[in-house]
mmCIF entry with sequence, helices, sheets and N, C-alpha, C, O atoms, coordinates in Angstrom:
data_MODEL
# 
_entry.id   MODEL 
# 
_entity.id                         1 
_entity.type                       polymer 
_entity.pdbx_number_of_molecules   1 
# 
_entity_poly.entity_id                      1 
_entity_poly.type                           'polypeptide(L)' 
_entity_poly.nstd_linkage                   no 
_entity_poly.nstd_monomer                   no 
_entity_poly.pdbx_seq_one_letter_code       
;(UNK)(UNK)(UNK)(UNK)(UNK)(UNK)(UNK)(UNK)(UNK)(UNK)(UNK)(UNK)(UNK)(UNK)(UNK)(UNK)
(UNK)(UNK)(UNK)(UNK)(UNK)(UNK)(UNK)(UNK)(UNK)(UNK)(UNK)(UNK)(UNK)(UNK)(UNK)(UNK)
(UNK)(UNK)(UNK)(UNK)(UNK)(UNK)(UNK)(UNK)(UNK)(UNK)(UNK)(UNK)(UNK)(UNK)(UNK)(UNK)
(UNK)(UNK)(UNK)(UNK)
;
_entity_poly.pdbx_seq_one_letter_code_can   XXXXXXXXXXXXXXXXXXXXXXXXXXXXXXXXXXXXXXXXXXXXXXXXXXXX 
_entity_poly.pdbx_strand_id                 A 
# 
loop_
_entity_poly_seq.entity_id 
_entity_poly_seq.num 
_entity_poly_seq.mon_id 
_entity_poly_seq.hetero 
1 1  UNK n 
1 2  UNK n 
1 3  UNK n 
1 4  UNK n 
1 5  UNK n 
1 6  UNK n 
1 7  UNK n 
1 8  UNK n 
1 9  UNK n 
1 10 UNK n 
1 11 UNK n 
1 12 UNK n 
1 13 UNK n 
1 14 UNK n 
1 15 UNK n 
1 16 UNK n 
1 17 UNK n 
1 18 UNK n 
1 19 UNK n 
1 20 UNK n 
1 21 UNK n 
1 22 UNK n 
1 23 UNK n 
1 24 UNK n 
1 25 UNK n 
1 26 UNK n 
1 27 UNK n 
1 28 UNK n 
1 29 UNK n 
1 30 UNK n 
1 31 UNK n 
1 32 UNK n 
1 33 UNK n 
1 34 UNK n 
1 35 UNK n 
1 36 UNK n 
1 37 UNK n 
1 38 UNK n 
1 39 UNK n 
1 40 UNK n 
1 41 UNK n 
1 42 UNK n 
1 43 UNK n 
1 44 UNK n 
1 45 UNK n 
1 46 UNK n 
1 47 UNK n 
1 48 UNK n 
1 49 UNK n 
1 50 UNK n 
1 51 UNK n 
1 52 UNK n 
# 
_struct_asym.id          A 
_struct_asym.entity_id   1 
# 
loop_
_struct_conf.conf_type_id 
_struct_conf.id 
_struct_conf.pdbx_PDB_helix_id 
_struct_conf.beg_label_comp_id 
_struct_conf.beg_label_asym_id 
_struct_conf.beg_label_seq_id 
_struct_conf.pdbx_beg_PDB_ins_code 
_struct_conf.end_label_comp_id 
_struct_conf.end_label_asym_id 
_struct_conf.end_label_seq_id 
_struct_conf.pdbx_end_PDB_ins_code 
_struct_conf.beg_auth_comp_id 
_struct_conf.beg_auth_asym_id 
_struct_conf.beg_auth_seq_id 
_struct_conf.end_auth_comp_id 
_struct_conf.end_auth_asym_id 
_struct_conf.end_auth_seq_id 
_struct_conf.pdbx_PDB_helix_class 
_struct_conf.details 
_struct_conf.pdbx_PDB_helix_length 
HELX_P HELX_P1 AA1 UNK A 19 ? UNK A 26 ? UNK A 19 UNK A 26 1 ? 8 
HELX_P HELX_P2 AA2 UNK A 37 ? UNK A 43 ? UNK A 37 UNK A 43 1 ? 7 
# 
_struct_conf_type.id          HELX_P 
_struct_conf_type.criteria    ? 
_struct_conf_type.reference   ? 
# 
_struct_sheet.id               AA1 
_struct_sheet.type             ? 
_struct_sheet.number_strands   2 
_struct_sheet.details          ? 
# 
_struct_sheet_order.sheet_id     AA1 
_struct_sheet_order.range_id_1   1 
_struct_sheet_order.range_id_2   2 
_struct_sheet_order.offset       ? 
_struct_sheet_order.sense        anti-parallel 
# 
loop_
_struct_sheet_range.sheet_id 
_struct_sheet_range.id 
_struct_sheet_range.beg_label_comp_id 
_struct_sheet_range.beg_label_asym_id 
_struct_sheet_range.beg_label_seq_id 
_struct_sheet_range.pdbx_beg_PDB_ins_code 
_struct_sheet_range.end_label_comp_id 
_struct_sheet_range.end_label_asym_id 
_struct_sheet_range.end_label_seq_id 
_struct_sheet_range.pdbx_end_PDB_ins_code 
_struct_sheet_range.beg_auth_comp_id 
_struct_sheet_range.beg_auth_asym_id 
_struct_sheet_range.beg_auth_seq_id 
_struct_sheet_range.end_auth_comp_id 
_struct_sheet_range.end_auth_asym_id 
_struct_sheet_range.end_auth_seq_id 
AA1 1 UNK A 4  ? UNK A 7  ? UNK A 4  UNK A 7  
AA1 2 UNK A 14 ? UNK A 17 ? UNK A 14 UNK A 17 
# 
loop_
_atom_site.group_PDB 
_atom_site.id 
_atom_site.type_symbol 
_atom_site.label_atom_id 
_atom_site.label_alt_id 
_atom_site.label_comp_id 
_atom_site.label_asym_id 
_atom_site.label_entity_id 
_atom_site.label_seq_id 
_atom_site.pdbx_PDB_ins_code 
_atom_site.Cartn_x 
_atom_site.Cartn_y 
_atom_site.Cartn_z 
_atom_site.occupancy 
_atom_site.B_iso_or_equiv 
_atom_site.pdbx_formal_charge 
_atom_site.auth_seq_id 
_atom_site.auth_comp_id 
_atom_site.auth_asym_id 
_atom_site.auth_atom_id 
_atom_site.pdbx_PDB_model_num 
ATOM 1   N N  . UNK A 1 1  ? 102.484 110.683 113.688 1.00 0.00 ? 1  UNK A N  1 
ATOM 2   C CA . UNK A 1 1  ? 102.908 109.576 112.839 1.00 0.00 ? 1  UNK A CA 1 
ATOM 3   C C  . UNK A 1 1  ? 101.696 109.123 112.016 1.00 0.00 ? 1  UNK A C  1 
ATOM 4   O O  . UNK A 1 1  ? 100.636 108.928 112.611 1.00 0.00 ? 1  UNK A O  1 
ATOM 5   N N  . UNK A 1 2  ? 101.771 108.945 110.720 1.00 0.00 ? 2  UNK A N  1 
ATOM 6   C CA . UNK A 1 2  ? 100.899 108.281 109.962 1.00 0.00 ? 2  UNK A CA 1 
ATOM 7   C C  . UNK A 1 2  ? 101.689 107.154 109.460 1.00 0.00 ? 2  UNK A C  1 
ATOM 8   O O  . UNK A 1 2  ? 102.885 106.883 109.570 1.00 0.00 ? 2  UNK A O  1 
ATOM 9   N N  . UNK A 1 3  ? 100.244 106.288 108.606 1.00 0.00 ? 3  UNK A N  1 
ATOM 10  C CA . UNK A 1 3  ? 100.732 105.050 107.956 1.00 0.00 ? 3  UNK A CA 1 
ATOM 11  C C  . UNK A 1 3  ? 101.627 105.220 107.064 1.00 0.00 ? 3  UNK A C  1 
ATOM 12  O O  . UNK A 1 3  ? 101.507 106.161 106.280 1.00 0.00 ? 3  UNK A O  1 
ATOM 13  N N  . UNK A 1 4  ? 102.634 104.417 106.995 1.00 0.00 ? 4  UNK A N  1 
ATOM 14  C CA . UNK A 1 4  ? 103.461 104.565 105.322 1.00 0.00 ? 4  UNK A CA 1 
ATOM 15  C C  . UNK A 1 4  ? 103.180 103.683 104.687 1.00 0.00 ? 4  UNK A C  1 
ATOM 16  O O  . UNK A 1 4  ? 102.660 102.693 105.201 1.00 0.00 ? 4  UNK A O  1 
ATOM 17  N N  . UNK A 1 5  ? 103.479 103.776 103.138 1.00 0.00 ? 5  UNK A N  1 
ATOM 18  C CA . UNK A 1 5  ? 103.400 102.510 101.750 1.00 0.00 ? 5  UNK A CA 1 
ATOM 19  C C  . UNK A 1 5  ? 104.767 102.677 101.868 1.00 0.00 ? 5  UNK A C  1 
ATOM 20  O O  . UNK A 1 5  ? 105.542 103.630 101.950 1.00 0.00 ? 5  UNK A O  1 
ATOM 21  N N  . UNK A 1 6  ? 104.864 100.957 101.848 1.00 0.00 ? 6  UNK A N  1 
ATOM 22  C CA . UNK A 1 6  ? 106.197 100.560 101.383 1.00 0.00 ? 6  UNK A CA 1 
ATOM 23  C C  . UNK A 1 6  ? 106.067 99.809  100.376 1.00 0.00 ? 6  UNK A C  1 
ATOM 24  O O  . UNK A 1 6  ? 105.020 99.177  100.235 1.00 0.00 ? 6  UNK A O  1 
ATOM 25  N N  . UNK A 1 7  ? 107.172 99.705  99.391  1.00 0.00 ? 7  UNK A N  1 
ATOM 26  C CA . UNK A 1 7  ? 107.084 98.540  98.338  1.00 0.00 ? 7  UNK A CA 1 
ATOM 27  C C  . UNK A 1 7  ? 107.593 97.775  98.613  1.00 0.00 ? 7  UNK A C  1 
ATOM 28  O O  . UNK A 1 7  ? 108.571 98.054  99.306  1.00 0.00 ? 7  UNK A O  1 
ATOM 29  N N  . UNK A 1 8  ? 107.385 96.469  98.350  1.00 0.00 ? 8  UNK A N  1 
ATOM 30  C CA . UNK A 1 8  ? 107.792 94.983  98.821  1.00 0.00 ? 8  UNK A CA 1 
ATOM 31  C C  . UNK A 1 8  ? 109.263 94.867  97.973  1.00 0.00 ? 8  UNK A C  1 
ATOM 32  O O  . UNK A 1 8  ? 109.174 94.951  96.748  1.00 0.00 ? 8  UNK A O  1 
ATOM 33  N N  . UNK A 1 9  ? 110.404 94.708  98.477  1.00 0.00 ? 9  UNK A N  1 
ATOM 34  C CA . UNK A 1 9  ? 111.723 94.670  97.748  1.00 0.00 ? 9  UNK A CA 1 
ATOM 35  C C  . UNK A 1 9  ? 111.631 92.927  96.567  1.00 0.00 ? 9  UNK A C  1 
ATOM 36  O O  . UNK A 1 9  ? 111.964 92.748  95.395  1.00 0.00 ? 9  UNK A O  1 
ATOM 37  N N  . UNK A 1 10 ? 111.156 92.178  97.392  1.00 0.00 ? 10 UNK A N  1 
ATOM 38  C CA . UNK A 1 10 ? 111.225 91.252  96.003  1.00 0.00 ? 10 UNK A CA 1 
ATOM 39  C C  . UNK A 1 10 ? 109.969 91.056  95.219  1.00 0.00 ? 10 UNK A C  1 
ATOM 40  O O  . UNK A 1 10 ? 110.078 90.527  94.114  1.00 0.00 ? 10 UNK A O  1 
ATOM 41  N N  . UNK A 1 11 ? 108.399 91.535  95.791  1.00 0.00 ? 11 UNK A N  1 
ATOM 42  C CA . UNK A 1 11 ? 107.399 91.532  94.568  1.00 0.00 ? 11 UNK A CA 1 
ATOM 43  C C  . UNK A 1 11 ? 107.289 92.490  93.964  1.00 0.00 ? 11 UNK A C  1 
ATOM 44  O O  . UNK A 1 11 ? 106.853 92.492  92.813  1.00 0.00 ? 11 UNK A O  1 
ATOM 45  N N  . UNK A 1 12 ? 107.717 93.699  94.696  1.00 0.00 ? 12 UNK A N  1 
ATOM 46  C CA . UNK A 1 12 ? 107.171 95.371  93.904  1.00 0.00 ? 12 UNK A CA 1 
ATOM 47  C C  . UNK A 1 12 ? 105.907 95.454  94.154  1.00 0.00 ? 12 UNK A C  1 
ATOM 48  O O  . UNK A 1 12 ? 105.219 95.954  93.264  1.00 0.00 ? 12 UNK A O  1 
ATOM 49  N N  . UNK A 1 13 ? 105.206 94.984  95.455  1.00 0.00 ? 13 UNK A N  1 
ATOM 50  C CA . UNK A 1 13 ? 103.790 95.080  95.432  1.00 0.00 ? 13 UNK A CA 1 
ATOM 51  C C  . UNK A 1 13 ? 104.061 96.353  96.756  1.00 0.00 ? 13 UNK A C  1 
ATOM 52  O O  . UNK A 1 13 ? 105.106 96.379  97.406  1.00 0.00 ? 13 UNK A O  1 
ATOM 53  N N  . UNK A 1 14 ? 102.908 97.347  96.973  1.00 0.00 ? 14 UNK A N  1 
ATOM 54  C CA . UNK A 1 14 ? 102.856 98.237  97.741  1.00 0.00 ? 14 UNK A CA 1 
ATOM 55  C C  . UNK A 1 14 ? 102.059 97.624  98.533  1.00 0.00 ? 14 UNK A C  1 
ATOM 56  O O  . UNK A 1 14 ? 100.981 97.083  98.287  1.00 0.00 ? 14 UNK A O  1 
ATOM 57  N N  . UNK A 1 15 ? 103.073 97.809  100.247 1.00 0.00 ? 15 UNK A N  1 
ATOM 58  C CA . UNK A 1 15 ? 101.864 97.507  101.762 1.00 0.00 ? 15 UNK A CA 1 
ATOM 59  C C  . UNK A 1 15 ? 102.022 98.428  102.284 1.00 0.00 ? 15 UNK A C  1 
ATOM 60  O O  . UNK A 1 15 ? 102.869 99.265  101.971 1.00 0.00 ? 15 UNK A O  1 
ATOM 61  N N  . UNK A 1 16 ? 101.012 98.527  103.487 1.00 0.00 ? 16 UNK A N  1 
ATOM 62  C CA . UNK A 1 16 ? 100.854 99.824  104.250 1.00 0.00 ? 16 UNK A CA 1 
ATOM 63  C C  . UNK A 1 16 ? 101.762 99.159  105.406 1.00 0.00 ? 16 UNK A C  1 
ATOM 64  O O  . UNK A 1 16 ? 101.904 97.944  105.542 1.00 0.00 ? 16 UNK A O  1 
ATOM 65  N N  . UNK A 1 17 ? 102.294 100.047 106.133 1.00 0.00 ? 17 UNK A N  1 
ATOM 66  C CA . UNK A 1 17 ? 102.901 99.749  107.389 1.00 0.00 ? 17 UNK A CA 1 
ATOM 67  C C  . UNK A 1 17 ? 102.168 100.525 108.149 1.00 0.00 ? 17 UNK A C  1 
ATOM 68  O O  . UNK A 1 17 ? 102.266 101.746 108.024 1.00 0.00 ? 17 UNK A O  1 
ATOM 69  N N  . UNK A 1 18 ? 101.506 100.095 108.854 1.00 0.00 ? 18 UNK A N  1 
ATOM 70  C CA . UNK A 1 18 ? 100.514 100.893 109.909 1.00 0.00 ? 18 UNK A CA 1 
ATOM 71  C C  . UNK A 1 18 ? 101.075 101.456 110.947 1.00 0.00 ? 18 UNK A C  1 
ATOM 72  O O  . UNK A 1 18 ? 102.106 101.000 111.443 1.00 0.00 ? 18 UNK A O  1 
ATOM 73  N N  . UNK A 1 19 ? 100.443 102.548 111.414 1.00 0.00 ? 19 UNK A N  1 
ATOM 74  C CA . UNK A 1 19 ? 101.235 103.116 112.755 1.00 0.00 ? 19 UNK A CA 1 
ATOM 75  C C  . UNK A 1 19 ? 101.222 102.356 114.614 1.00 0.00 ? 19 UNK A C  1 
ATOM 76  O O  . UNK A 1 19 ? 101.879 102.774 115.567 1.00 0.00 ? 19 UNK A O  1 
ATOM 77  N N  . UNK A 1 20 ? 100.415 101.382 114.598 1.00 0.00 ? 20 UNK A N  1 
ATOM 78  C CA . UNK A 1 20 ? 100.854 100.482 115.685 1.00 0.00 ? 20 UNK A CA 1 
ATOM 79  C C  . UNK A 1 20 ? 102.280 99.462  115.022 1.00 0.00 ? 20 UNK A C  1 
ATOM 80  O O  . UNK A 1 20 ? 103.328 99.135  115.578 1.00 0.00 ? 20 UNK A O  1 
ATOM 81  N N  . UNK A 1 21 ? 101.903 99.250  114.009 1.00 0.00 ? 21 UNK A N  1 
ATOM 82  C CA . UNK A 1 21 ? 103.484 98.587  113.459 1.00 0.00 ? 21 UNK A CA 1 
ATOM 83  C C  . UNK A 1 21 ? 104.647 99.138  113.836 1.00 0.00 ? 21 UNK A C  1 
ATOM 84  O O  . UNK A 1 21 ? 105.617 98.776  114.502 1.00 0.00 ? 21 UNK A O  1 
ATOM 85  N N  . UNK A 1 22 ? 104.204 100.433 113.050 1.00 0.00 ? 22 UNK A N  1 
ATOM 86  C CA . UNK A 1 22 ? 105.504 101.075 113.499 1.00 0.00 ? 22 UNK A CA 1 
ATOM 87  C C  . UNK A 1 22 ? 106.095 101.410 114.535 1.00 0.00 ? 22 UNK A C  1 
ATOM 88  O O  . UNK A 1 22 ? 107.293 101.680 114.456 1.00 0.00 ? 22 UNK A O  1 
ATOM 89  N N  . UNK A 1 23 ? 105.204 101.506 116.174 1.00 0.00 ? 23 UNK A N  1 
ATOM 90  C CA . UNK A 1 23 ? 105.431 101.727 117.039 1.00 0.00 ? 23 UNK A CA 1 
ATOM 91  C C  . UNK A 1 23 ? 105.858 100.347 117.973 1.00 0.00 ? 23 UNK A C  1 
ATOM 92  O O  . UNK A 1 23 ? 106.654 100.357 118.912 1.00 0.00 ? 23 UNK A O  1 
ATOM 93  N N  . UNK A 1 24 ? 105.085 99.128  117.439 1.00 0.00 ? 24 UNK A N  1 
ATOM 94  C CA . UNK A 1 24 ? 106.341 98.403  117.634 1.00 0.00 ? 24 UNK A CA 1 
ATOM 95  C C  . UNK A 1 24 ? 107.366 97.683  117.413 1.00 0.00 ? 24 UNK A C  1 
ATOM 96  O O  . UNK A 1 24 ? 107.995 96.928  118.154 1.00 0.00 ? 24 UNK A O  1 
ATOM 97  N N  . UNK A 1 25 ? 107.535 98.058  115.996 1.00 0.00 ? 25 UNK A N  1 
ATOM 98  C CA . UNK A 1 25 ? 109.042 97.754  115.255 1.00 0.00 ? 25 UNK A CA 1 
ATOM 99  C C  . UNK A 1 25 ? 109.901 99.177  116.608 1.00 0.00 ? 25 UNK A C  1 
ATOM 100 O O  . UNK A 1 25 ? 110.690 98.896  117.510 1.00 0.00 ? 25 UNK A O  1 
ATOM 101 N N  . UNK A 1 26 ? 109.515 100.192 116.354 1.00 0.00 ? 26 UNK A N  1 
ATOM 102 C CA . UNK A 1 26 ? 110.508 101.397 117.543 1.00 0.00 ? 26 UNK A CA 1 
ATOM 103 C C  . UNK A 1 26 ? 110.783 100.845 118.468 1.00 0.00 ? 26 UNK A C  1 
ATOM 104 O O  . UNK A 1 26 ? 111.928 100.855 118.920 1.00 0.00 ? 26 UNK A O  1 
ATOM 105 N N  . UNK A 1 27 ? 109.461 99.994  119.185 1.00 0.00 ? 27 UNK A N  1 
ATOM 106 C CA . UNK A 1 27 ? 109.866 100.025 120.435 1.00 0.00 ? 27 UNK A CA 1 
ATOM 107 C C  . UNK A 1 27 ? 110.434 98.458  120.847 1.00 0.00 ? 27 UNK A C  1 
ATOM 108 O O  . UNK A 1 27 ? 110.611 98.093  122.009 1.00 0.00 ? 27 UNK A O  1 
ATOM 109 N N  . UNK A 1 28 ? 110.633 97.776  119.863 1.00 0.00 ? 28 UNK A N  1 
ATOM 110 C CA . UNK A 1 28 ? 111.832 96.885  119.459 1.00 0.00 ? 28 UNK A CA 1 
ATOM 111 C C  . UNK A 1 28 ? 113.064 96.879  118.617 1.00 0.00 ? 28 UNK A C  1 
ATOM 112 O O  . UNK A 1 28 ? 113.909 96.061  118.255 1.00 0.00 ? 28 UNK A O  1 
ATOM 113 N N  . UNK A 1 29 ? 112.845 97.922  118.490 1.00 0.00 ? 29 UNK A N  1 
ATOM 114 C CA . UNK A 1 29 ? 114.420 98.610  117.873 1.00 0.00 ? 29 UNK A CA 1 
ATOM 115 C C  . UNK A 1 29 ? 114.496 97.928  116.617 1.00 0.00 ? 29 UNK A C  1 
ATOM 116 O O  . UNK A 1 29 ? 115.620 97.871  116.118 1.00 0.00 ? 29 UNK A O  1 
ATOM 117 N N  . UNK A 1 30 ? 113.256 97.235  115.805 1.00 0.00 ? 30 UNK A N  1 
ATOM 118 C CA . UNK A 1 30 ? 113.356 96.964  114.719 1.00 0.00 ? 30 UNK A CA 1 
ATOM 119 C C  . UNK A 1 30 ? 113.642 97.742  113.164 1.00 0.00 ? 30 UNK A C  1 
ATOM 120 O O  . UNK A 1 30 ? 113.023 98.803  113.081 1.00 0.00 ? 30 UNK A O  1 
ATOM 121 N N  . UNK A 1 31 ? 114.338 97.450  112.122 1.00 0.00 ? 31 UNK A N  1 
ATOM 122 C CA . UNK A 1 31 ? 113.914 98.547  110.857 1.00 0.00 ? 31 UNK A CA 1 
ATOM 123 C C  . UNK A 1 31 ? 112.869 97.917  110.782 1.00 0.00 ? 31 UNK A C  1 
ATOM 124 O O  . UNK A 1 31 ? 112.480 96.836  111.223 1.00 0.00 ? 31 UNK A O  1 
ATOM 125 N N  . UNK A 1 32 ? 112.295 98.987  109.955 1.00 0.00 ? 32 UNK A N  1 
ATOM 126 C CA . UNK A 1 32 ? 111.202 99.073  108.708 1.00 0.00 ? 32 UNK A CA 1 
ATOM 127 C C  . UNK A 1 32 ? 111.157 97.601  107.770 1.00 0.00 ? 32 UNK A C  1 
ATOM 128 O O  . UNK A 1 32 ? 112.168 97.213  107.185 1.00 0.00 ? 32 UNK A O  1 
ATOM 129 N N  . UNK A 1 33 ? 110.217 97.057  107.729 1.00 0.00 ? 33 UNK A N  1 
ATOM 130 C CA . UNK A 1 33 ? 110.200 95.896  106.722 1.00 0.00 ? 33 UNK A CA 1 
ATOM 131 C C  . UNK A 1 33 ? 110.656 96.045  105.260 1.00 0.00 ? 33 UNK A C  1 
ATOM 132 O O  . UNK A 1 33 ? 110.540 97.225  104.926 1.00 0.00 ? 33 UNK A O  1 
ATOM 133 N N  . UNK A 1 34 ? 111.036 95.430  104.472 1.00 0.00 ? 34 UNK A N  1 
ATOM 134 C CA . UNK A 1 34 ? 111.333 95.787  102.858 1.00 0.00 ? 34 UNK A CA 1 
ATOM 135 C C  . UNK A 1 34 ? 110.621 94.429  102.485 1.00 0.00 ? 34 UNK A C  1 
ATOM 136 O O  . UNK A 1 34 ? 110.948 94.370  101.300 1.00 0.00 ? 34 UNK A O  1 
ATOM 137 N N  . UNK A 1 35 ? 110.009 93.515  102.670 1.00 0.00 ? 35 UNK A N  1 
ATOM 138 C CA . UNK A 1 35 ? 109.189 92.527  102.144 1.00 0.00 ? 35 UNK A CA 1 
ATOM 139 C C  . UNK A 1 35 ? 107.610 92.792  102.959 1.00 0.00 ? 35 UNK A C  1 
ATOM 140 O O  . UNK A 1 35 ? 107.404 93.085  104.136 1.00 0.00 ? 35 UNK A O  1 
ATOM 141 N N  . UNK A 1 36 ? 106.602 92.556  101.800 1.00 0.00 ? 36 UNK A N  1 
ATOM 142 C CA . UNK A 1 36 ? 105.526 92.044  102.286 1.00 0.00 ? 36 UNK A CA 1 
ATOM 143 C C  . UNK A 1 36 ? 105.143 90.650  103.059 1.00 0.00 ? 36 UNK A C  1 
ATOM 144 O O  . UNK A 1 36 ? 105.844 89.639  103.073 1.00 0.00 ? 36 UNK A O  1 
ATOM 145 N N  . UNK A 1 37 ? 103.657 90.852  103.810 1.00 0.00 ? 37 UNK A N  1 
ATOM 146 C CA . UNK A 1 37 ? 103.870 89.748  104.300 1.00 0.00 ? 37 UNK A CA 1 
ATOM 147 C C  . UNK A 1 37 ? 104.043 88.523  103.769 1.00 0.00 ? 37 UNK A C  1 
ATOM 148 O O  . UNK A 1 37 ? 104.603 87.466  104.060 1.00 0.00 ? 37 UNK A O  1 
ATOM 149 N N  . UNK A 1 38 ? 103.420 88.965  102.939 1.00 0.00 ? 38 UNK A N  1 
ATOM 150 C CA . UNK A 1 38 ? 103.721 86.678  102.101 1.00 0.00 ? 38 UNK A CA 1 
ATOM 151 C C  . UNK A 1 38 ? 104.753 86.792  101.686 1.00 0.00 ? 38 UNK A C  1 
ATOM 152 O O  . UNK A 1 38 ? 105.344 85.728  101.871 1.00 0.00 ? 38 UNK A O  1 
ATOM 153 N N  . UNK A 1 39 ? 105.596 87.757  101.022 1.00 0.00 ? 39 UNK A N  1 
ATOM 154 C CA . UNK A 1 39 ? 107.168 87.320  101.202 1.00 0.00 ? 39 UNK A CA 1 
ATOM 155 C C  . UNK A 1 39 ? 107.703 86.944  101.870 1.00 0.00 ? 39 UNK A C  1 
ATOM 156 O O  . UNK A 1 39 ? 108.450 85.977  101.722 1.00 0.00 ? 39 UNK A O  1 
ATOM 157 N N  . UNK A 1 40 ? 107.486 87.708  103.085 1.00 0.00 ? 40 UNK A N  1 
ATOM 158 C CA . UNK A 1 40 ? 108.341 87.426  104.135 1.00 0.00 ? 40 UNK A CA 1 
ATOM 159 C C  . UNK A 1 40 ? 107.673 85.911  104.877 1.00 0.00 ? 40 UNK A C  1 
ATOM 160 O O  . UNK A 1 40 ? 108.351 85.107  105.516 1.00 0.00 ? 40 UNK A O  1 
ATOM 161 N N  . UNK A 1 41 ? 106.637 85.829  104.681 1.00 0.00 ? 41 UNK A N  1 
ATOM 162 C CA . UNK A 1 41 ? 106.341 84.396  105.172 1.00 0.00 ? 41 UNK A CA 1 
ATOM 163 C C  . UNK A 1 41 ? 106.646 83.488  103.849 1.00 0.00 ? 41 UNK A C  1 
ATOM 164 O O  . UNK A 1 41 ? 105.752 82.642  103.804 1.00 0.00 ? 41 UNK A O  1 
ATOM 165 N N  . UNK A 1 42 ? 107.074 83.408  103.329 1.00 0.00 ? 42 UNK A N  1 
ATOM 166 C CA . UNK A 1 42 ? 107.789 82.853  101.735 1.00 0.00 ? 42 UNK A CA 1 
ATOM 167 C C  . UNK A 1 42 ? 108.977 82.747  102.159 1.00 0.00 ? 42 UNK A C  1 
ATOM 168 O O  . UNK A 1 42 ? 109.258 81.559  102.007 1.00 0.00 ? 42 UNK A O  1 
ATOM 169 N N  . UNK A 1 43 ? 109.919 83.322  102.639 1.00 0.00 ? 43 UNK A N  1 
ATOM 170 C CA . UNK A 1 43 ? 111.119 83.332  102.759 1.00 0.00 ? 43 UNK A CA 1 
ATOM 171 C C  . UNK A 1 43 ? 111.647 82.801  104.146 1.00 0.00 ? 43 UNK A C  1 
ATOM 172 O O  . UNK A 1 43 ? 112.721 82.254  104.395 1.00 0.00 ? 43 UNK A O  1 
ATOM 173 N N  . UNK A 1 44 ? 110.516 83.137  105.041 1.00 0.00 ? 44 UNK A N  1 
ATOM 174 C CA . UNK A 1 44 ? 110.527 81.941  106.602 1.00 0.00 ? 44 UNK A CA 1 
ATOM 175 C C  . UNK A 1 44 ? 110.661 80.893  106.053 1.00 0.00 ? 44 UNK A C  1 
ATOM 176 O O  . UNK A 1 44 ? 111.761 80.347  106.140 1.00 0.00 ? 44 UNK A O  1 
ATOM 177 N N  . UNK A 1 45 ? 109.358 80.116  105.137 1.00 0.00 ? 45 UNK A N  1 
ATOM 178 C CA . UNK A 1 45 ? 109.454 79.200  104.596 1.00 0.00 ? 45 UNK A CA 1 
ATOM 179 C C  . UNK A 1 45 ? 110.438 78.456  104.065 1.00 0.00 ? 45 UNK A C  1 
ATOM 180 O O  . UNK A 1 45 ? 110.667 77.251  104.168 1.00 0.00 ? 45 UNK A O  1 
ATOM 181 N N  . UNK A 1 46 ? 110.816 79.040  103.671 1.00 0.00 ? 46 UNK A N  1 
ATOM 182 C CA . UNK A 1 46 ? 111.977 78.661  102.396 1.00 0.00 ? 46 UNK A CA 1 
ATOM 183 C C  . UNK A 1 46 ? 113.589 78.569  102.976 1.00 0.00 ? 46 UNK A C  1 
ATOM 184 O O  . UNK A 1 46 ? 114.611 78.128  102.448 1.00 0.00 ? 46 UNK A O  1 
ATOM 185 N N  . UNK A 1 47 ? 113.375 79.089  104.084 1.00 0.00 ? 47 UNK A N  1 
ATOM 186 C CA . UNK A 1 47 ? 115.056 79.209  105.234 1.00 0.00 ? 47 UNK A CA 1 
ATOM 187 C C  . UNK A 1 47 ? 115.007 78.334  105.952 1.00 0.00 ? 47 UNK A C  1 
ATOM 188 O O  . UNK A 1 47 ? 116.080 77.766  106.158 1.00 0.00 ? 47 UNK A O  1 
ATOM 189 N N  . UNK A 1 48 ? 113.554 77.719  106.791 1.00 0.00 ? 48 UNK A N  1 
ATOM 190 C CA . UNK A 1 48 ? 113.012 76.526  107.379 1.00 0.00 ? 48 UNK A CA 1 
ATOM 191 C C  . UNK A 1 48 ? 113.187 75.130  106.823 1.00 0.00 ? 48 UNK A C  1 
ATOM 192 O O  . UNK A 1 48 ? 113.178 74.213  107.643 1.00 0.00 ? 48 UNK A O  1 
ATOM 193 N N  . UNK A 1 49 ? 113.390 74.759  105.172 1.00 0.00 ? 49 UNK A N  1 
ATOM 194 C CA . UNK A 1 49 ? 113.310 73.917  104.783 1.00 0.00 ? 49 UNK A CA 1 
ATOM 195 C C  . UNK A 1 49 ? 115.033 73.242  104.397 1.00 0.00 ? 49 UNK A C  1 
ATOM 196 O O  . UNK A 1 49 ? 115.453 72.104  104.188 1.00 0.00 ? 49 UNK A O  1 
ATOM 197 N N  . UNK A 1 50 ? 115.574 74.392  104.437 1.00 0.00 ? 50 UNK A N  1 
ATOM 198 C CA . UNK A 1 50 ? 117.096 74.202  104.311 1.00 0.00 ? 50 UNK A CA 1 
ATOM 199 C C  . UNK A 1 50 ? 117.819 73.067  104.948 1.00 0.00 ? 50 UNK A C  1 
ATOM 200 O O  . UNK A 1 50 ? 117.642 73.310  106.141 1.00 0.00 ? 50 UNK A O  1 
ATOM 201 N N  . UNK A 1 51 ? 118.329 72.279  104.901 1.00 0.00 ? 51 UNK A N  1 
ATOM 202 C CA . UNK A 1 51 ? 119.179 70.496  105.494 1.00 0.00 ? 51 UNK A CA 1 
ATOM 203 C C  . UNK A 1 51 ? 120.239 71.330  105.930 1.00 0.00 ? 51 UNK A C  1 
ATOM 204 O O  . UNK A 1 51 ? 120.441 72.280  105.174 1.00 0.00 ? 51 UNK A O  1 
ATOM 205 N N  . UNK A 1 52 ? 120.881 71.268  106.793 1.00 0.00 ? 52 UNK A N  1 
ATOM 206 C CA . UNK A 1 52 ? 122.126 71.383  107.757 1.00 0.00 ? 52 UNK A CA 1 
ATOM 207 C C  . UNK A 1 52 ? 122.790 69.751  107.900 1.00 0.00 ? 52 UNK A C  1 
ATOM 208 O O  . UNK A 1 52 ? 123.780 69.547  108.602 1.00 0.00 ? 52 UNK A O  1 
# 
């Protein structure tokens, strides 16, 4: 297994997904990310602030 580049689905910026990542996204039965991290910590953000 090597590292992969992924592109970030909402910046279009390229991250590496490293191979301990990947081994434990597997071994949590996770997919593959499609956001980078500050997206995805952008979008925690932003789901967190929501009023119910």
């Amino acid at each position: 297994m090597e590292d992969k580049i992924i592109v970030c689905k909402d910046c279009g910026n390229e991250f590496t997904f490293s191979v301990s990542e990947q081994e434990f996204y597997h071994e949590k039965q996770f997919s593959d990310p499609v956001r980078c991290k500050a997206c995805r910590d952008a979008k925690k953000a932003r789901n967190n602030t929501r009023s119910y």
